[in-house]
C-alpha positions in Angstrom: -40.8 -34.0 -0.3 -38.4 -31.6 1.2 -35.3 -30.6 2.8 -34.0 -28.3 5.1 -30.2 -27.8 3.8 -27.4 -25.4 5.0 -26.0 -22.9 1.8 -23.1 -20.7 2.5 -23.8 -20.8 6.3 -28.1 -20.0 6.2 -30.6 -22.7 6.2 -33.4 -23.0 3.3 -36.0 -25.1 3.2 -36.3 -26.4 -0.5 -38.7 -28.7 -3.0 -37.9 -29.8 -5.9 -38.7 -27.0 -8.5 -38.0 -24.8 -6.6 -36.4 -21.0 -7.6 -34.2 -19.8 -4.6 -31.8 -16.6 -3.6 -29.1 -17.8 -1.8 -25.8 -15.6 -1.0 -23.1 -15.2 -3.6 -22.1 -18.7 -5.2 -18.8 -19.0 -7.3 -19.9 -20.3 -10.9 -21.7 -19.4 -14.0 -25.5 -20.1 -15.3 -25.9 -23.4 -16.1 -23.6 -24.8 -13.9 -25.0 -27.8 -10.8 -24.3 -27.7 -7.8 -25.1 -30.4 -5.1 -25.0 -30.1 -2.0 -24.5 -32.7 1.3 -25.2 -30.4 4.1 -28.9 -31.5 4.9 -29.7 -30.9 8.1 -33.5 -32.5 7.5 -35.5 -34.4 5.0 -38.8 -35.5 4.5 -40.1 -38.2 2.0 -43.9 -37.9 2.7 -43.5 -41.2 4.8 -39.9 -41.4 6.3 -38.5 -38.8 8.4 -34.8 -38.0 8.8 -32.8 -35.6 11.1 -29.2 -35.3 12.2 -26.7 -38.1 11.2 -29.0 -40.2 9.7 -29.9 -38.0 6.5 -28.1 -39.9 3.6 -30.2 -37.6 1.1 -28.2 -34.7 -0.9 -29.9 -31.8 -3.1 -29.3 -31.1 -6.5 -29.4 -27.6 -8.2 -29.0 -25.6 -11.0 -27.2 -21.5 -11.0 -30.3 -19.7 -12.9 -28.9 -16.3 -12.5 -26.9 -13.6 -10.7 -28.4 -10.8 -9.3 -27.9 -8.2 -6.7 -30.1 -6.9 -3.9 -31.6 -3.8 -3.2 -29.3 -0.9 -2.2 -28.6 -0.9 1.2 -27.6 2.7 2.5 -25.5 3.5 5.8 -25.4 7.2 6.4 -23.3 8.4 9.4 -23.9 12.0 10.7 -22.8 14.5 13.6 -24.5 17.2 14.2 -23.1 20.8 14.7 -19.8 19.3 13.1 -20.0 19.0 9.5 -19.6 15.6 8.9 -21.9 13.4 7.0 -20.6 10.4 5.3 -22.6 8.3 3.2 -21.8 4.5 2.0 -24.5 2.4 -0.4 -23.5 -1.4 -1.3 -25.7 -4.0 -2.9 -25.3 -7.8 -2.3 -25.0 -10.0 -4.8 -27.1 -13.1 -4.2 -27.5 -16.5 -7.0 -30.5 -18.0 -8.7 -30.6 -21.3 -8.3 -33.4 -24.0 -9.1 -33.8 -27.3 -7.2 -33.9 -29.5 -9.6 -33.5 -33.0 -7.7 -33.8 -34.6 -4.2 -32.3 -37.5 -3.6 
């Protein structure tokens, strides 16, 4: 079984059991989430897109991490001027732990 299931404005594709990175969410480890946005599910057997997906995803905050750095260096040349910006995203753990 899975579901395709929209998460701070991306679309994952999860299973149950499943450890994911998903962008920032507010709340500590241990904390569940659930969330109603499916866009798609499938049971082995039925099949469910659109509207008629009544099936919402469970989950569990694992973690907080951040990404790798990300560096944005601005140059001109013959001028002088070189400016250089690093950020690192922060991204959740979470682990699917029920479809239903």
């Amino acid at each position: 079984m899975f579901a395709i299931v929209k998460i701070a404005g991306q679309q994952f594709k999860v299973k149950q059991g499943q450890n994911l990175y998903v962008p920032h969410i507010e709340g500590k480890a241990g904390d569940t989430l659930e969330f109603t946005d499916v866009l798609l599910s499938d049971n082995g057997d039925t099949f469910s897109a659109g509207t008629d997906v009544k099936v919402k995803v469970k989950a569990e905050i694992v973690d907080e991490v951040q990404g790798d750095k990300v560096i944005a260096f601005k140059m001109k040349r013959r001028k002088g001027f070189r400016k250089k910006h690093g950020h690192r995203t922060l991204f959740t753990q979470i682990k699917v732990t029920d479809i239903a």
